[in-house]
NULOMI-877284 format. One record per residue (C-alpha): residue number from 1; residue in three letters; x, y, z. Coordinates in Angstrom, 3 decimals. Layout:
BEGIN
{pt NUM; "ala"; {X; Y; Z}}
...
***
This chain:
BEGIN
{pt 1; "unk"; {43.146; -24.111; -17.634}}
{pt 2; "unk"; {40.550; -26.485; -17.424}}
{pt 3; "unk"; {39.864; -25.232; -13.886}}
{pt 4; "unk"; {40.096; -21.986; -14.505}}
{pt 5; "unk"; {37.398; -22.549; -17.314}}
{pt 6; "unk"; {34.965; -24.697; -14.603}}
{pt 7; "unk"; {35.762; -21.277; -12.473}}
{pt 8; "unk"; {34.624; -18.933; -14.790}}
{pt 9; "unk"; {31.750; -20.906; -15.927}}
{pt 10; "unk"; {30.052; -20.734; -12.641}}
{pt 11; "unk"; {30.650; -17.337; -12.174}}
{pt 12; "unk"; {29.369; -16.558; -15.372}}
{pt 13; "unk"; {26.160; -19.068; -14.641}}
{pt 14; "unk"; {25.716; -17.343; -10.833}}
{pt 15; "unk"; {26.091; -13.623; -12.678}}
{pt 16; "unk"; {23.339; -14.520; -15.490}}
{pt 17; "unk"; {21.367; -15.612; -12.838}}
{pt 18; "unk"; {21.089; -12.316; -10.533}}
{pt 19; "unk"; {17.874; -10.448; -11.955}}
{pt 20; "unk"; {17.666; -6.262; -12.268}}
{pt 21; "unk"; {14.078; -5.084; -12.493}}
{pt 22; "unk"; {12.567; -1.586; -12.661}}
{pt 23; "unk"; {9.263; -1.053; -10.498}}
{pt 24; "unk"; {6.836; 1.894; -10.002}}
{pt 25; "unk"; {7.499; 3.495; -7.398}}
{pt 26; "unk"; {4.325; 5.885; -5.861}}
{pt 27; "unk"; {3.611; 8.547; -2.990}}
{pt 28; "unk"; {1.483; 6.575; -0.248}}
{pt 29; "unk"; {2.932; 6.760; 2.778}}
{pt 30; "unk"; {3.724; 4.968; 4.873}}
{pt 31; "unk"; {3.765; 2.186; 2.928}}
{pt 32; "unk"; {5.586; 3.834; -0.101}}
{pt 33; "unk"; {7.228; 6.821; -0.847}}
{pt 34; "unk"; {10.902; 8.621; -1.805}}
{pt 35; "unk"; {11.662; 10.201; 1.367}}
{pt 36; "unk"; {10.255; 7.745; 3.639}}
{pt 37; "unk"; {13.023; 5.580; 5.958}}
{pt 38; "unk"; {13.295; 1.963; 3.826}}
{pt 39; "unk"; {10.635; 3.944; 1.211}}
{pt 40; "unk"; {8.201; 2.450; 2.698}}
{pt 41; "unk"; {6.698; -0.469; 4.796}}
{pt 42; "unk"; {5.617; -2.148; 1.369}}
{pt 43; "unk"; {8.912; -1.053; -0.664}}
{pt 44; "unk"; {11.425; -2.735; 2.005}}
{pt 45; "unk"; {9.378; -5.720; 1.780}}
{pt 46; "unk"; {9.660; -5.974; -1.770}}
{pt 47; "unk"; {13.475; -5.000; -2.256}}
{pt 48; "unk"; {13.963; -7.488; 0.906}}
{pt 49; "unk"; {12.343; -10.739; -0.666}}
{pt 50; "unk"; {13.191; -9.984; -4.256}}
{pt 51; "unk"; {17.288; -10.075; -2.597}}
{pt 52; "unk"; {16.681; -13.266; -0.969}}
{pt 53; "unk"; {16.286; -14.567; -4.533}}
{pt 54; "unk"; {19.016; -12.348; -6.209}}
{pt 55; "unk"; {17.008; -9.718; -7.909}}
{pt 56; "unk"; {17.875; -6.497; -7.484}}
{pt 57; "unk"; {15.033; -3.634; -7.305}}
{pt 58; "unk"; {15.426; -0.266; -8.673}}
{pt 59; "unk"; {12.411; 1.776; -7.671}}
{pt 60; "unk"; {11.529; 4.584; -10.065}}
{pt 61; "unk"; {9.326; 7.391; -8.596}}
{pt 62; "unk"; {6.131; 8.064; -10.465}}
{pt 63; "unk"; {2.890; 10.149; -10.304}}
{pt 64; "unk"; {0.314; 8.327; -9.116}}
{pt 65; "unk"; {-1.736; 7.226; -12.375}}
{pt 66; "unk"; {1.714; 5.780; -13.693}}
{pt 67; "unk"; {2.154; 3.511; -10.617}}
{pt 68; "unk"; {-0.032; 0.492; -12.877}}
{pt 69; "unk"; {-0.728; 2.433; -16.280}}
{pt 70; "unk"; {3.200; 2.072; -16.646}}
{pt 71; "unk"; {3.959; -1.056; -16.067}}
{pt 72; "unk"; {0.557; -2.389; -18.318}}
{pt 73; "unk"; {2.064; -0.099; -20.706}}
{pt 74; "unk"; {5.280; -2.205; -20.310}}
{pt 75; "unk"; {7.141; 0.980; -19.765}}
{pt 76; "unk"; {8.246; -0.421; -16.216}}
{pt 77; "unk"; {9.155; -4.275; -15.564}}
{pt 78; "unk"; {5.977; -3.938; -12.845}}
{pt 79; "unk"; {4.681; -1.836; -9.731}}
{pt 80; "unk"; {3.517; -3.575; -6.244}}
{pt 81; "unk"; {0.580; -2.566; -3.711}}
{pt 82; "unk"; {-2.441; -2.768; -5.954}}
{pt 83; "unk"; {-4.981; -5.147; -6.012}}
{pt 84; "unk"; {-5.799; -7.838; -7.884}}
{pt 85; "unk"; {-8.539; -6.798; -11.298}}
{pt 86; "unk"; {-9.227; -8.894; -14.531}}
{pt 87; "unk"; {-8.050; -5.472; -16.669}}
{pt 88; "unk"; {-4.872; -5.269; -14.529}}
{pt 89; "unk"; {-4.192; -9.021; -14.945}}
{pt 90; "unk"; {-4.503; -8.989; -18.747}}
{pt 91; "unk"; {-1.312; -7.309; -18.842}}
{pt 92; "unk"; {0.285; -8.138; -15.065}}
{pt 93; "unk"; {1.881; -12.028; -13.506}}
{pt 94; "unk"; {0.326; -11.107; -10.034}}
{pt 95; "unk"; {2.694; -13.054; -6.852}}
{pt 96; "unk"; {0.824; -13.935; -3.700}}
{pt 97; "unk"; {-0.262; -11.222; -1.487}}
{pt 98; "unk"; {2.094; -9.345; 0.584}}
{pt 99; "unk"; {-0.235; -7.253; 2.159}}
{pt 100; "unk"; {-3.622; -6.368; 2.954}}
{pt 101; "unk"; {-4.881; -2.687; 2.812}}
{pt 102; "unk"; {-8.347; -2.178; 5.484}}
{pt 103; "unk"; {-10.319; 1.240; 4.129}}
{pt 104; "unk"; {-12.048; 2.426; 7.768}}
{pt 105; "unk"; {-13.968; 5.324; 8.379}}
{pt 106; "unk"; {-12.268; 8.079; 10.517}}
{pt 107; "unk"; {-14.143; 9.568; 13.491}}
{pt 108; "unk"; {-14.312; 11.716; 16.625}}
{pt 109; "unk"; {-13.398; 9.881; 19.709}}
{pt 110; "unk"; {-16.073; 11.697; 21.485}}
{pt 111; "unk"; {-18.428; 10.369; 19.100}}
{pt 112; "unk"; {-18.384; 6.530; 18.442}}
{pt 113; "unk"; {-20.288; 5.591; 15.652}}
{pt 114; "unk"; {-21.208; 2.157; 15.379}}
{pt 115; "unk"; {-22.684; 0.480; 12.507}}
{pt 116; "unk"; {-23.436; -3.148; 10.751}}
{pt 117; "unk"; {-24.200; -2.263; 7.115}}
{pt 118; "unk"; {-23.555; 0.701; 4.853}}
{pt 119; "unk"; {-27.390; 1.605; 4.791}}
{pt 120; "unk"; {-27.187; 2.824; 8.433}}
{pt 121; "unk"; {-25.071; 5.302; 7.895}}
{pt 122; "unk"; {-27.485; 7.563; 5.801}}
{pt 123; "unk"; {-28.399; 9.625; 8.647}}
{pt 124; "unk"; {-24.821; 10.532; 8.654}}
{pt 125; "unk"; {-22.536; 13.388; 6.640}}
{pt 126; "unk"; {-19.877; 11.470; 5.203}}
{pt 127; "unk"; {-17.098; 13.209; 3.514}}
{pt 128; "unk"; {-14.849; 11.664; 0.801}}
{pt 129; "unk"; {-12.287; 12.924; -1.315}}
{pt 130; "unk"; {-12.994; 13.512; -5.186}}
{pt 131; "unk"; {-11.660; 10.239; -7.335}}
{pt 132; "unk"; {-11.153; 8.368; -4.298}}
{pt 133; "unk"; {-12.480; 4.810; -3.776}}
{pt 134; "unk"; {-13.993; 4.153; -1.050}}
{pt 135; "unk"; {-15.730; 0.460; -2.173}}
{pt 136; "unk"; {-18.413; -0.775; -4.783}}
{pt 137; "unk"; {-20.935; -0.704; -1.885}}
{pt 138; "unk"; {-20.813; 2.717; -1.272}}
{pt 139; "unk"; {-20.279; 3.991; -4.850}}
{pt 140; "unk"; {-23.750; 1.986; -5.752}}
{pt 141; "unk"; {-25.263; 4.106; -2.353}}
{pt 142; "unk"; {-23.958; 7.308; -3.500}}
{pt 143; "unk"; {-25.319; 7.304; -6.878}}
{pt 144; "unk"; {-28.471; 6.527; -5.699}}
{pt 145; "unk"; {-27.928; 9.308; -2.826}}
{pt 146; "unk"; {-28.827; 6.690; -0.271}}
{pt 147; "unk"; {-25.656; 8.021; 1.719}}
{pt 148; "unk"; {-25.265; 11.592; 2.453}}
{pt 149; "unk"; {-21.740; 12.357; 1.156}}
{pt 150; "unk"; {-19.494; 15.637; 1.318}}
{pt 151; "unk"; {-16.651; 15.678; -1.609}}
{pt 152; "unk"; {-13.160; 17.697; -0.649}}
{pt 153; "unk"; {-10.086; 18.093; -2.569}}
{pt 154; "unk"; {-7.617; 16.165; -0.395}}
{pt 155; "unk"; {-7.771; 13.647; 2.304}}
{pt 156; "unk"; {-6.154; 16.393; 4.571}}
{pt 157; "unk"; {-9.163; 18.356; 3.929}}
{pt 158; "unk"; {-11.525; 15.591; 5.114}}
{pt 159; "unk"; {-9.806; 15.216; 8.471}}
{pt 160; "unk"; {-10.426; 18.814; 9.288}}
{pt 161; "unk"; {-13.978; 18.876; 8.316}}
{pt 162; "unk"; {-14.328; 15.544; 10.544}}
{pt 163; "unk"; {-12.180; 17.587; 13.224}}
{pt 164; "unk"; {-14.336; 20.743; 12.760}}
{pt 165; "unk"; {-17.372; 18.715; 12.941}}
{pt 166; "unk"; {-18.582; 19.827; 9.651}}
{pt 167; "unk"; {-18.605; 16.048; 8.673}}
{pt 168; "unk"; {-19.352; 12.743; 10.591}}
{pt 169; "unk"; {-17.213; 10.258; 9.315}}
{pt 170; "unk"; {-14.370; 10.002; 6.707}}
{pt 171; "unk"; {-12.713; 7.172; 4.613}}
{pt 172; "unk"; {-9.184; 6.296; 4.262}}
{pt 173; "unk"; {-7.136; 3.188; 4.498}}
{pt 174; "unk"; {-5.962; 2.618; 7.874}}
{pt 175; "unk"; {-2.529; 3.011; 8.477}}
{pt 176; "unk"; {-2.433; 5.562; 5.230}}
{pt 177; "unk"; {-5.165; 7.374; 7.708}}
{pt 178; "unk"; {-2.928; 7.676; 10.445}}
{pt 179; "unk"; {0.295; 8.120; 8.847}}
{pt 180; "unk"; {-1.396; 11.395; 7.126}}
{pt 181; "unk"; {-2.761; 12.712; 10.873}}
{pt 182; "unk"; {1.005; 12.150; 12.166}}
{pt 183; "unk"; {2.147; 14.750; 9.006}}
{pt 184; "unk"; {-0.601; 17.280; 9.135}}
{pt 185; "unk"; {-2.451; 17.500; 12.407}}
{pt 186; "unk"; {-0.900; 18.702; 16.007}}
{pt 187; "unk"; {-0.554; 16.002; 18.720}}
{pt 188; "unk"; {-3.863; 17.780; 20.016}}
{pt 189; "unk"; {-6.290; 17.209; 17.186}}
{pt 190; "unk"; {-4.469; 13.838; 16.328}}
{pt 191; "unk"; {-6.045; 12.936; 19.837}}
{pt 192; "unk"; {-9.639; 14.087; 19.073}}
{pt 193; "unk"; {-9.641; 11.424; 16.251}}
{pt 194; "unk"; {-9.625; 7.588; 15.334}}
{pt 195; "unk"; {-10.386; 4.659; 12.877}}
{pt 196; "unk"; {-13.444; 2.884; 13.607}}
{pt 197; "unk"; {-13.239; -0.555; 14.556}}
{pt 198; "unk"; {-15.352; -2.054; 12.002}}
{pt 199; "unk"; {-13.717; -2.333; 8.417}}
{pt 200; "unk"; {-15.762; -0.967; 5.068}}
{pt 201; "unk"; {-13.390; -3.883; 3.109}}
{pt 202; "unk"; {-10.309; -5.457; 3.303}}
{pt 203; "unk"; {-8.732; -6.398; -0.062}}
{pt 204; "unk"; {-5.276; -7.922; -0.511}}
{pt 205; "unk"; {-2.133; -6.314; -2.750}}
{pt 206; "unk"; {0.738; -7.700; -4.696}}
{pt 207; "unk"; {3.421; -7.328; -6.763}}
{pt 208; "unk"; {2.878; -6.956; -10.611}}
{pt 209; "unk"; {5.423; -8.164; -13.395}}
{pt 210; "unk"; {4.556; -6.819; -16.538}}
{pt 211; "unk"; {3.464; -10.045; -18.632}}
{pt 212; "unk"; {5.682; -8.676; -21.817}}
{pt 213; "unk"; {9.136; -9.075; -19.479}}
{pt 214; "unk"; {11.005; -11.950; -20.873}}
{pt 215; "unk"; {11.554; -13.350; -17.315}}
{pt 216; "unk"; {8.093; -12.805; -16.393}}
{pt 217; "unk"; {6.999; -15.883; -14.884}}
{pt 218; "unk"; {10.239; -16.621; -13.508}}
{pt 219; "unk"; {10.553; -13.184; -11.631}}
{pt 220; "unk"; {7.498; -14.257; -9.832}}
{pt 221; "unk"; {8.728; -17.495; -8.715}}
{pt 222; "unk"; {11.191; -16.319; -7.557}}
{pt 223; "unk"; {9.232; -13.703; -5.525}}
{pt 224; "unk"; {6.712; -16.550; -4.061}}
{pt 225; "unk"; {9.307; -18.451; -3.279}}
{pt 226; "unk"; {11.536; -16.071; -0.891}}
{pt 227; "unk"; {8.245; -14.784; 0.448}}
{pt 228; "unk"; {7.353; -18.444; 1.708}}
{pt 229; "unk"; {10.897; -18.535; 3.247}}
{pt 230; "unk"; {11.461; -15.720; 4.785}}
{pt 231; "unk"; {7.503; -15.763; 6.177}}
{pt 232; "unk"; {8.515; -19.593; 7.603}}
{pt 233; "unk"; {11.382; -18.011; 9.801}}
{pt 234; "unk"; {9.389; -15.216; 10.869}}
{pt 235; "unk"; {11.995; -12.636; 9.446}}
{pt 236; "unk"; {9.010; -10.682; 7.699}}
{pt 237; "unk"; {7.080; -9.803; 10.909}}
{pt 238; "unk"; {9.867; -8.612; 12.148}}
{pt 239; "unk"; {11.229; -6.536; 9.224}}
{pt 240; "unk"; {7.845; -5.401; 8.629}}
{pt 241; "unk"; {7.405; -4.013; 12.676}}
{pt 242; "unk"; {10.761; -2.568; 12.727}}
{pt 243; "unk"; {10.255; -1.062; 9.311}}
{pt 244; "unk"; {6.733; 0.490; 10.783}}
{pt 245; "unk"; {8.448; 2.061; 13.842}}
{pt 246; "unk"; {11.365; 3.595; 11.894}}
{pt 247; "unk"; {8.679; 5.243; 10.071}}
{pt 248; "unk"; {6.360; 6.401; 12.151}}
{pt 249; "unk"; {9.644; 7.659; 14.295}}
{pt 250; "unk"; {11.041; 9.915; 11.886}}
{pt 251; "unk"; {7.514; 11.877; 12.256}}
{pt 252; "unk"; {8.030; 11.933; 16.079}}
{pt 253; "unk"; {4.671; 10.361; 16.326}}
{pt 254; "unk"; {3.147; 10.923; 19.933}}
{pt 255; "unk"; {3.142; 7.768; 22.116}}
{pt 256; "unk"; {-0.380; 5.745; 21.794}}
{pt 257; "unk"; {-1.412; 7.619; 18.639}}
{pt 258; "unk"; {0.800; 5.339; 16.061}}
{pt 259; "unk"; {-1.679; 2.094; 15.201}}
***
């Protein structure tokens, strides 16, 4: 008996130790999203590391202004892919980053436009989409119509003004950028556009535990701690390459267009 008691006790102390957690799951492909292979480049990551420590992810689909209001709200145990701000972290245990997100402007090929600073672009058109962030820089710009900007309705919509030369340039995160040509535009007028080289920001994302779970602190430990491991072996790059191609293969993206 005494055995079977030592037996049972580590089962029951291994059991108690395996973590379920409930996170935010939002359309923003390719890195997340309910019908995408993995659900995304960001959400495979996640699920992956969060294993190597025995937590178990469910992801619950959400409109887009739940993806952080939930969680905050303590409605979800936390979300993943936003930034860090001092509002967010009043509420949110951030881990290290597990990504960085680069916002680019979109462009004709047959038009390279180069620039150093945000104030050379004013002889430019530059259409955003309405709500959209493109970066404190150019929000400051805008207001004080310094930058010649075009608002649409959808990021969709941008890409054919930009294609219909109606517009000059156009904002979106890269691979976001890319992934949404792939979807929307023919191989054709996919061809007739790309990111420029230089980057309007670059800002780093994480995953967010809502402060109010009573495992908070340890969930990201735990997180930081199979990120470091499985980044040491290299497993990440990989999984985060093959992840990418699965992707960007189930929308039979043309050869050379994928970034």
């Amino acid at each position: 008996m005494g055995c079977l008691a030592g037996v049972l006790l580590l089962m029951s102390t291994c059991f108690a130790d395996r973590l379920n957690i409930r996170l935010t799951l939002e359309e923003y492909p390719p890195y997340m999203g309910e019908n995408l292979p993995y659900k995304g480049i960001l959400s495979r990551l996640v699920a992956e590391v969060f294993a190597h420590e025995d937590v178990k992810v469910t992801f619950v689909p959400v409109t887009n202004n739940r993806g952080i209001v939930g969680p905050m709200a303590g409605i979800y145990d936390g979300a993943y892919g936003w930034a860090y701000t001092p509002e967010r972290a009043e509420k949110l245990l951030y881990t290290e980053p597990i990504y960085t997100f680069r916002m680019v402007f979109f462009q004709r090929r047959d038009r390279n436009i180069h620039w150093k600073t945000l104030p050379q672009l004013s002889p430019y058109l530059i259409g955003v989409t309405k709500g959209n962030f493109v970066s404190d820089e150019f929000s400051a710009l805008q207001q004080k119509r310094q930058l010649r900007v075009d608002e649409g309705h959808d990021d969709i919509s941008g890409l054919r003004k930009l294609l219909a030369r109606r517009i000059d340039l156009f904002p979106m995160e890269y691979e976001a950028g890319y992934f949404l040509m792939s979807g929307s535009l023919s191989a054709a007028e996919q061809r007739q556009l790309t990111a420029n080289e230089k980057a309007i920001w670059e800002v780093p994302v994480h995953v967010q535990i809502y402060r109010g779970h009573p495992r908070a602190a340890e969930l990201v430990q735990r997180f930081n701690r199979g990120l470091a491991s499985l980044g040491q072996i290299g497993y990440l790059n990989r999984m985060l390459a093959e992840t990418k191609e699965a992707i960007y293969q189930s929308r039979r993206v043309p050869a050379g267009l994928a970034p």
